[in-house]
PDB file as gemmi writes it, atoms N, CA and C in Angstrom:
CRYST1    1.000    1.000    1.000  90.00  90.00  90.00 P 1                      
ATOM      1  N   UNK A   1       0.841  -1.169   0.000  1.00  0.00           N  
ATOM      2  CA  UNK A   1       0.000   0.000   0.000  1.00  0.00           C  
ATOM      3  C   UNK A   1       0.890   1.238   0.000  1.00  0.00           C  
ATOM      4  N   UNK A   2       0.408   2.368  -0.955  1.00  0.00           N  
ATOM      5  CA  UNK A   2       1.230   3.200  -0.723  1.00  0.00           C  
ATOM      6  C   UNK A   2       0.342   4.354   0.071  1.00  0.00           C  
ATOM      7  N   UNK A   3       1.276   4.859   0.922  1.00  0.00           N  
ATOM      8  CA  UNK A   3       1.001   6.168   1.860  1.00  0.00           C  
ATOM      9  C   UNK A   3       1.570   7.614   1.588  1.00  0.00           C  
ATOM     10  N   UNK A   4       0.541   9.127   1.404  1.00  0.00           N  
ATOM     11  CA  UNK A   4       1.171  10.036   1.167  1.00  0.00           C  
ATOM     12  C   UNK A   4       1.718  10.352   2.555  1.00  0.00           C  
ATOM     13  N   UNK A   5       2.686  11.243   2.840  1.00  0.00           N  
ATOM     14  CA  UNK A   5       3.230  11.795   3.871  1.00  0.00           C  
ATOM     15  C   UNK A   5       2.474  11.914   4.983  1.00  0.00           C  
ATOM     16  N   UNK A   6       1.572  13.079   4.603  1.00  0.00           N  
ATOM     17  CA  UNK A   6       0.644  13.593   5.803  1.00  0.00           C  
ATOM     18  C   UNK A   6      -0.145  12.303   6.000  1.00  0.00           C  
ATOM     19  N   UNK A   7      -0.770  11.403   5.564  1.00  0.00           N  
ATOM     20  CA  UNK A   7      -1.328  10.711   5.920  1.00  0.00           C  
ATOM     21  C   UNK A   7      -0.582   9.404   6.951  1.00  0.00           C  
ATOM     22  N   UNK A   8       0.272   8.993   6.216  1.00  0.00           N  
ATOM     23  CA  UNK A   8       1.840   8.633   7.561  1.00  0.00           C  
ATOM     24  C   UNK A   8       1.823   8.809   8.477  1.00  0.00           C  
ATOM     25  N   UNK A   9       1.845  10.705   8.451  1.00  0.00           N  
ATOM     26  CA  UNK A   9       2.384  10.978   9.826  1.00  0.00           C  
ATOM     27  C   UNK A   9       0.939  10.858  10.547  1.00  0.00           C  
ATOM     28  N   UNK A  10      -0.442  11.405  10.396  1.00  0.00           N  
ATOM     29  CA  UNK A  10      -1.263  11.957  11.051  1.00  0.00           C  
ATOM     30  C   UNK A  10      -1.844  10.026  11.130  1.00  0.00           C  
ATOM     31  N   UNK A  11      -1.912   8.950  10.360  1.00  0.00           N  
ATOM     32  CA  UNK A  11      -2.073   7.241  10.999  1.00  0.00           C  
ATOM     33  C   UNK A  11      -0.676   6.569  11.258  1.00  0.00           C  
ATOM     34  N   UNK A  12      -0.013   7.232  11.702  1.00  0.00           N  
ATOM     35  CA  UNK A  12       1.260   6.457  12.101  1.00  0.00           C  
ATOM     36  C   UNK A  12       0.999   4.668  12.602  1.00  0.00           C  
ATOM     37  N   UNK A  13       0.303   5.293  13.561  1.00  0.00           N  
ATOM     38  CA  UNK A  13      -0.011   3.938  14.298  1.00  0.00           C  
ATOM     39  C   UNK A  13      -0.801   2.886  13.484  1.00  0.00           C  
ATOM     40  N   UNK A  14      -1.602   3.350  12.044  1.00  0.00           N  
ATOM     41  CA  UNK A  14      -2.506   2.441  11.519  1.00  0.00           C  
ATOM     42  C   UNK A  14      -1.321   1.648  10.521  1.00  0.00           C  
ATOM     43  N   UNK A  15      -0.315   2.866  10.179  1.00  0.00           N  
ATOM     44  CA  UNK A  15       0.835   2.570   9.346  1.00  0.00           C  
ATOM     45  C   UNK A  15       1.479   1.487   9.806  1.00  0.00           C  
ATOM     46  N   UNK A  16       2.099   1.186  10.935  1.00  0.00           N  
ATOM     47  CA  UNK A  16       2.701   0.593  11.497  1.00  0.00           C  
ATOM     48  C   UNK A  16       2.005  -0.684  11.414  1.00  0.00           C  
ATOM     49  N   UNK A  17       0.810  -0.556  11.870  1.00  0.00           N  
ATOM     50  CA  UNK A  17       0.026  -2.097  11.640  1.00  0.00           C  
ATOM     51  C   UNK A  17      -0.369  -2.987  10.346  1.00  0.00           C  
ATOM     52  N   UNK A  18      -0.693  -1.713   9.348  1.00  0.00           N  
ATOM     53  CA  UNK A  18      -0.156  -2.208   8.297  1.00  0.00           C  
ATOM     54  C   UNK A  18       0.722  -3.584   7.871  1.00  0.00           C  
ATOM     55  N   UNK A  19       2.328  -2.595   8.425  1.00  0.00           N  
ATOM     56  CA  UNK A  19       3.362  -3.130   8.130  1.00  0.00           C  
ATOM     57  C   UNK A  19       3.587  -4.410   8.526  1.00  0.00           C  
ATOM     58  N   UNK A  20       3.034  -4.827   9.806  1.00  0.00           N  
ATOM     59  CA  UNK A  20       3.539  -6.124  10.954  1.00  0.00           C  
ATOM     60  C   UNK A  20       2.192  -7.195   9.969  1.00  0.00           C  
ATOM     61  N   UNK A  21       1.087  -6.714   9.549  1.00  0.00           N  
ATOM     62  CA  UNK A  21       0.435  -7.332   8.881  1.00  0.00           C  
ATOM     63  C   UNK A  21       0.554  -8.023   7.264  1.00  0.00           C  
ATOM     64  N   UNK A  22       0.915  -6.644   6.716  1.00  0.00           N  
ATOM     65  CA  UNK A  22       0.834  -6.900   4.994  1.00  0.00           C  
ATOM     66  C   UNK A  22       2.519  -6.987   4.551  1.00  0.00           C  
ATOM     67  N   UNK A  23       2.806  -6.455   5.157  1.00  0.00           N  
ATOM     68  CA  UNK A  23       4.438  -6.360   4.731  1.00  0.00           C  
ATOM     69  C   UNK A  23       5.107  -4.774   4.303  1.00  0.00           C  
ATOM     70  N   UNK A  24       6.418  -4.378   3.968  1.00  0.00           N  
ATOM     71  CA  UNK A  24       6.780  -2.896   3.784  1.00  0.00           C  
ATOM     72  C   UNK A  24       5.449  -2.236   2.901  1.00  0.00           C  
ATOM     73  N   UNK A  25       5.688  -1.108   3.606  1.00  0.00           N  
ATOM     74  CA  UNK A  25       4.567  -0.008   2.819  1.00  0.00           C  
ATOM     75  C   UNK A  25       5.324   1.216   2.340  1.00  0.00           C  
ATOM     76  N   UNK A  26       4.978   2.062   1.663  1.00  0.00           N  
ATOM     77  CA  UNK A  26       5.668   3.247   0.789  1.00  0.00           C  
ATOM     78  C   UNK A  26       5.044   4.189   1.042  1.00  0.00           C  
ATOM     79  N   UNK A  27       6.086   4.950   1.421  1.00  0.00           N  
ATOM     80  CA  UNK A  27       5.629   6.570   1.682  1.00  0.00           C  
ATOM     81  C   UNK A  27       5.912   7.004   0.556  1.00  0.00           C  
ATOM     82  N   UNK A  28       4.892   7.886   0.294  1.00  0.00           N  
ATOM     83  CA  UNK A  28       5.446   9.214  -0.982  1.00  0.00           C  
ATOM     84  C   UNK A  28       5.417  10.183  -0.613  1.00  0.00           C  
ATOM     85  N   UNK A  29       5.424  11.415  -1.355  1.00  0.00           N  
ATOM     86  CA  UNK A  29       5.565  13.029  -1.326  1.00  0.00           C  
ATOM     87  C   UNK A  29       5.143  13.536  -2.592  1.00  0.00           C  
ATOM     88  N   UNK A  30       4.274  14.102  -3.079  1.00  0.00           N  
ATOM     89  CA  UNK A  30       4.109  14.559  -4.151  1.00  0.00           C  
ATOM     90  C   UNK A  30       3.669  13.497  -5.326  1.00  0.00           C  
ATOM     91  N   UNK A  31       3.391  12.471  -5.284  1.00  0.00           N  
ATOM     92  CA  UNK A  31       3.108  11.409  -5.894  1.00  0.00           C  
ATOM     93  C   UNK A  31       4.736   9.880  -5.985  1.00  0.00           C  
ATOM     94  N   UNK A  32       5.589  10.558  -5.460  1.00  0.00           N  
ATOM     95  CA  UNK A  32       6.701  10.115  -5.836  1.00  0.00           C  
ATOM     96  C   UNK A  32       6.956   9.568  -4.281  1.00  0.00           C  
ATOM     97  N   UNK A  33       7.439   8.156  -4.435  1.00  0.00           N  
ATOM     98  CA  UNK A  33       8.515   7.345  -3.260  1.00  0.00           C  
ATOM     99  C   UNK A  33       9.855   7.559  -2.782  1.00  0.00           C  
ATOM    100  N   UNK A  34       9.427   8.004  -1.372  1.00  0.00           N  
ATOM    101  CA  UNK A  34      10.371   8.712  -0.474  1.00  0.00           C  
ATOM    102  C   UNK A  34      11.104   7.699   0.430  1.00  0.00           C  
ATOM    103  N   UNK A  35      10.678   6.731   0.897  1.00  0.00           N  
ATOM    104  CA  UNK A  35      10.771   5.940   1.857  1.00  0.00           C  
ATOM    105  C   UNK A  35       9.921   4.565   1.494  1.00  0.00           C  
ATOM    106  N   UNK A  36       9.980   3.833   2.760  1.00  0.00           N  
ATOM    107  CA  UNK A  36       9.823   2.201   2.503  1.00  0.00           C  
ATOM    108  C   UNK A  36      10.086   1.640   4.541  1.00  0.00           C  
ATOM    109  N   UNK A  37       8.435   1.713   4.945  1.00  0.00           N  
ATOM    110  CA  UNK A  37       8.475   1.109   6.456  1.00  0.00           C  
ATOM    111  C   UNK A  37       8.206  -0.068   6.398  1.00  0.00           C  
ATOM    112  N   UNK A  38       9.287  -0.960   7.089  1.00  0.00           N  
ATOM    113  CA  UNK A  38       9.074  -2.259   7.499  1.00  0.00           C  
ATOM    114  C   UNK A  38       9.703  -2.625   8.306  1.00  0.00           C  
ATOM    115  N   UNK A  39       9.054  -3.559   8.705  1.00  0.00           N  
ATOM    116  CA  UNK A  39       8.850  -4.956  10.106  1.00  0.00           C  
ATOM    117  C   UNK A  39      10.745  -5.186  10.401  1.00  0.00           C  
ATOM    118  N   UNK A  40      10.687  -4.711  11.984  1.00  0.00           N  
ATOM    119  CA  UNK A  40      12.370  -5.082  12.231  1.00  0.00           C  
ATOM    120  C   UNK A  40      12.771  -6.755  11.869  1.00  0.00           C  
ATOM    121  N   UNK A  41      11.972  -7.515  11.487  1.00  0.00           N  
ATOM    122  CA  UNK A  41      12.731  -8.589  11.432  1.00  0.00           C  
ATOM    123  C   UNK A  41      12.801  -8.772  10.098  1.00  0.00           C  
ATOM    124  N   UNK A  42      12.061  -8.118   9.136  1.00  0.00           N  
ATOM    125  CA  UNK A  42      12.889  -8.412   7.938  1.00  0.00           C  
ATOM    126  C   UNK A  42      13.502  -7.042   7.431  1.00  0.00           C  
ATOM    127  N   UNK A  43      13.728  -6.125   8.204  1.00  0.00           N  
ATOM    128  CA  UNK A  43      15.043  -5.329   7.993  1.00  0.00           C  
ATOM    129  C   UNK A  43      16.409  -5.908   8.775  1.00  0.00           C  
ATOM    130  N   UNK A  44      15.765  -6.778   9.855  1.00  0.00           N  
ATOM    131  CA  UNK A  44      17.305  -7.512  10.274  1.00  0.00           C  
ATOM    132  C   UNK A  44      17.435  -8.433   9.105  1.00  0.00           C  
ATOM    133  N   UNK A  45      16.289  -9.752   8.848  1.00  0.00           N  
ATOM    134  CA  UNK A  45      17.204 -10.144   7.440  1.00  0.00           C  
ATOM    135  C   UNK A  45      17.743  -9.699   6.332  1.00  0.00           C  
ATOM    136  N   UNK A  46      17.475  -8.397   5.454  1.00  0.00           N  
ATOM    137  CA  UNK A  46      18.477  -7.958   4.571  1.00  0.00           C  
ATOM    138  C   UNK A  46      19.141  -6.704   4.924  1.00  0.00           C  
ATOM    139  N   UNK A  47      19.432  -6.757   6.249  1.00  0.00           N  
ATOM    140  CA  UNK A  47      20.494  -5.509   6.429  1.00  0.00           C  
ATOM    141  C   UNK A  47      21.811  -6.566   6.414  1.00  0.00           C  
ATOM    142  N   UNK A  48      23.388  -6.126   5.717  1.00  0.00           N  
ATOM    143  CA  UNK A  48      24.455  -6.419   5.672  1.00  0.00           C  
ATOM    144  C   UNK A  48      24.686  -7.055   6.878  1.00  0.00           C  
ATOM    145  N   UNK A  49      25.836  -7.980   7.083  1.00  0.00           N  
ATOM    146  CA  UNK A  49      26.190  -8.289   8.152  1.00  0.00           C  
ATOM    147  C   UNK A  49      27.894  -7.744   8.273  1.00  0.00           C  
ATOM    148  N   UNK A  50      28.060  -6.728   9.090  1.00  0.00           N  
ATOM    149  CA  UNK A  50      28.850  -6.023   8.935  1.00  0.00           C  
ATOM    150  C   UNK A  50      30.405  -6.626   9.508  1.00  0.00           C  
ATOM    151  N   UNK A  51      31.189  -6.337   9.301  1.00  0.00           N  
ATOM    152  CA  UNK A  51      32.723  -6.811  10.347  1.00  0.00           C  
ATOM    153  C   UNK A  51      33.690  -5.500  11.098  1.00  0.00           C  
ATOM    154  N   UNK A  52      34.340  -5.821  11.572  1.00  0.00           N  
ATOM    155  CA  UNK A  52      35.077  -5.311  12.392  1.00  0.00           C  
ATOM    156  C   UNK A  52      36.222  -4.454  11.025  1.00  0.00           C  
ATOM    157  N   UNK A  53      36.926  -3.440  11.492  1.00  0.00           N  
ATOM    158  CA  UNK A  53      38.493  -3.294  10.581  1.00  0.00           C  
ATOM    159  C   UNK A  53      39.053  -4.143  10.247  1.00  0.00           C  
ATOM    160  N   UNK A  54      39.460  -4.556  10.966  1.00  0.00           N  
ATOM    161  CA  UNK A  54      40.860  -5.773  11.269  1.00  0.00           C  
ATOM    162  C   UNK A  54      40.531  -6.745  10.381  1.00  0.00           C  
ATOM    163  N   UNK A  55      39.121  -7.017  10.853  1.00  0.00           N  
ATOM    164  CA  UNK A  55      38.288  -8.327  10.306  1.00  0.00           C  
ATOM    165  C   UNK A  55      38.392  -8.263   8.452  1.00  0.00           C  
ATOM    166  N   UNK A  56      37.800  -6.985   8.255  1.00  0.00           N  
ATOM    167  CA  UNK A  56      37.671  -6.484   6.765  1.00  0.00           C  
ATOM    168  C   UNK A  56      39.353  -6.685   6.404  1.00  0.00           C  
ATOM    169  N   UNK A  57      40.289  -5.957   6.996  1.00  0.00           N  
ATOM    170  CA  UNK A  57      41.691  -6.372   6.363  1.00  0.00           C  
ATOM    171  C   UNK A  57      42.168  -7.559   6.322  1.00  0.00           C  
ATOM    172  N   UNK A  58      42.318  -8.313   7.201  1.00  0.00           N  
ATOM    173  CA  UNK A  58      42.490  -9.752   6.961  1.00  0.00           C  
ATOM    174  C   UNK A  58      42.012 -10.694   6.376  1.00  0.00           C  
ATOM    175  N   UNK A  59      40.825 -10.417   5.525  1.00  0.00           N  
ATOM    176  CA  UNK A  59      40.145 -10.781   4.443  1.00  0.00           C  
ATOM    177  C   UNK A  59      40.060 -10.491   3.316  1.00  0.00           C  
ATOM    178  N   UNK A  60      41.081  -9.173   3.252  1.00  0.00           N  
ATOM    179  CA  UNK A  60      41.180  -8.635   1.782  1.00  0.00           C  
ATOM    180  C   UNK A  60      41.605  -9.093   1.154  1.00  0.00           C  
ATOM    181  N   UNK A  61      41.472  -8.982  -0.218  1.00  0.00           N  
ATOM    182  CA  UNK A  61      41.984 -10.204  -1.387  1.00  0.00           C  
ATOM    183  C   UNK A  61      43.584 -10.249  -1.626  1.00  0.00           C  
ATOM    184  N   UNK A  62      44.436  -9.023  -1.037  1.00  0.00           N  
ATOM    185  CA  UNK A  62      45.621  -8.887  -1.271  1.00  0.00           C  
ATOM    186  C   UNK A  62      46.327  -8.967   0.125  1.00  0.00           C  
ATOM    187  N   UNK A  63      46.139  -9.759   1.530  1.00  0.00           N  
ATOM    188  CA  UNK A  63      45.925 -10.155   2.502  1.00  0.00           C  
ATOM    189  C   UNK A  63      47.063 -11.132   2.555  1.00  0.00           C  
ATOM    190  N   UNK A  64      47.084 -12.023   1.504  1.00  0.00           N  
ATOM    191  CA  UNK A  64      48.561 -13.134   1.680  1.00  0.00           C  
ATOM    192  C   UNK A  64      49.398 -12.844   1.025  1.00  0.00           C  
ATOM    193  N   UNK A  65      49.074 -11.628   0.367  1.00  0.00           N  
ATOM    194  CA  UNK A  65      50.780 -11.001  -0.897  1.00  0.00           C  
ATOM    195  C   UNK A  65      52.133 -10.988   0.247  1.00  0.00           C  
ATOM    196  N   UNK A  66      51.959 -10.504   1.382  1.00  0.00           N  
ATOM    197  CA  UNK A  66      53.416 -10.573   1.626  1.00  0.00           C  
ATOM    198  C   UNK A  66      53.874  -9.165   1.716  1.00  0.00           C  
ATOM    199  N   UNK A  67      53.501  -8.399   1.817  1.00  0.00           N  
ATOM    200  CA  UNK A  67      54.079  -6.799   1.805  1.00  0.00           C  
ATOM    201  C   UNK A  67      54.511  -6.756   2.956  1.00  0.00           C  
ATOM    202  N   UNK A  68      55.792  -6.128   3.125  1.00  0.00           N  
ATOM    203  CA  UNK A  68      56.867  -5.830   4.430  1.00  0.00           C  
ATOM    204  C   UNK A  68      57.112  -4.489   4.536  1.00  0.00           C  
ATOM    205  N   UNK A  69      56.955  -3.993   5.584  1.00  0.00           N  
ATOM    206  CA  UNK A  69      57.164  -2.568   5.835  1.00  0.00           C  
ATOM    207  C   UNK A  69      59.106  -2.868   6.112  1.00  0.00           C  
ATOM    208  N   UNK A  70      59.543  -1.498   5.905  1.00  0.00           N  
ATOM    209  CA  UNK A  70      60.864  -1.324   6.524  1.00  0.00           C  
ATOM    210  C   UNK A  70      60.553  -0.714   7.525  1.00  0.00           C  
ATOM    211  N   UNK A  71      61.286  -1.160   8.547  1.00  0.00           N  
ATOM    212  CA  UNK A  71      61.922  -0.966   9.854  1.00  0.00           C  
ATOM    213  C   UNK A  71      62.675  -0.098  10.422  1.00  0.00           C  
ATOM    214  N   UNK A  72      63.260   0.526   9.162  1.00  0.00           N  
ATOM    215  CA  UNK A  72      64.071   1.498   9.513  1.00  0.00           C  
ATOM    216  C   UNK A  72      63.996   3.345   9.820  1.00  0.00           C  
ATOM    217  N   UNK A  73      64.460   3.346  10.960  1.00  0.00           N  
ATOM    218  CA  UNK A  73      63.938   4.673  11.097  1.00  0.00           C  
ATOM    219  C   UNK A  73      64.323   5.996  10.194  1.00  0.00           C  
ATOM    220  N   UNK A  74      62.801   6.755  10.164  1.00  0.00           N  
ATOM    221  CA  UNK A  74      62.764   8.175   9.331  1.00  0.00           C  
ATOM    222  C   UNK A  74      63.694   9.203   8.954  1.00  0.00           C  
ATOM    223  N   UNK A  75      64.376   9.481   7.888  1.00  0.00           N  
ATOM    224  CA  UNK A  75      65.008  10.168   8.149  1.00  0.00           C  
ATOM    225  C   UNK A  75      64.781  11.401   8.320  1.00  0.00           C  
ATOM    226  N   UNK A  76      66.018  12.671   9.093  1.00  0.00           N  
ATOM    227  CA  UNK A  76      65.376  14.042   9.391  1.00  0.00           C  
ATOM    228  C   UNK A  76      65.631  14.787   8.631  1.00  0.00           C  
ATOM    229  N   UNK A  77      64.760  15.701   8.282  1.00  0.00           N  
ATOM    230  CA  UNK A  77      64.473  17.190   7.078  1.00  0.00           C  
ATOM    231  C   UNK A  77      64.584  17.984   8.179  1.00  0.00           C  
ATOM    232  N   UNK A  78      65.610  18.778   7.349  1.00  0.00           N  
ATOM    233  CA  UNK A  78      66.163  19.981   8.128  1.00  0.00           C  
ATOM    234  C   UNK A  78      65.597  21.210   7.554  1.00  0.00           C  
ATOM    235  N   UNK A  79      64.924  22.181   7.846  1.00  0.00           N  
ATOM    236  CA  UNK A  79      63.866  23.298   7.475  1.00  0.00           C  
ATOM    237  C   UNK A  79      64.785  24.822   7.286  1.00  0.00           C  
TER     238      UNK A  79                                                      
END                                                                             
């Protein structure tokens, strides 16, 4: 079902029931789709499952190349 704005905001609560019933509903504005309310459990199933930094680097595809930093200390620029 689609929903204009004001009508959204001013049945929020009918909106909502909607949603737990029929499934995501669409807000518009002007005839046009602004948004998309739905049920936390199937925004937990297709929201990403995210990782940590570390996690994301140690999984990167270039992860077993082998790159070595030097060790050796900076040298100083004199101004």
């Amino acid at each position: 079902m689609k929903w204009q704005i004001q009508a959204a905001k001013a049945r929020f609560s009918e909106l909502i029931d909607h949603t737990l019933k029929q499934g995501p509903q669409t807000v518009t504005r002007h005839g046009r789709a602004i948004a998309v309310v739905l049920a936390i459990d199937e925004y937990q199933r297709i929201k990403p499952e995210r990782m940590d930094f570390k996690e994301f680097l140690m999984t990167a595809p270039l992860a077993s190349v082998g790159i070595k930093c030097p060790r050796e200390r900076a040298r100083k620029i004199k101004f």
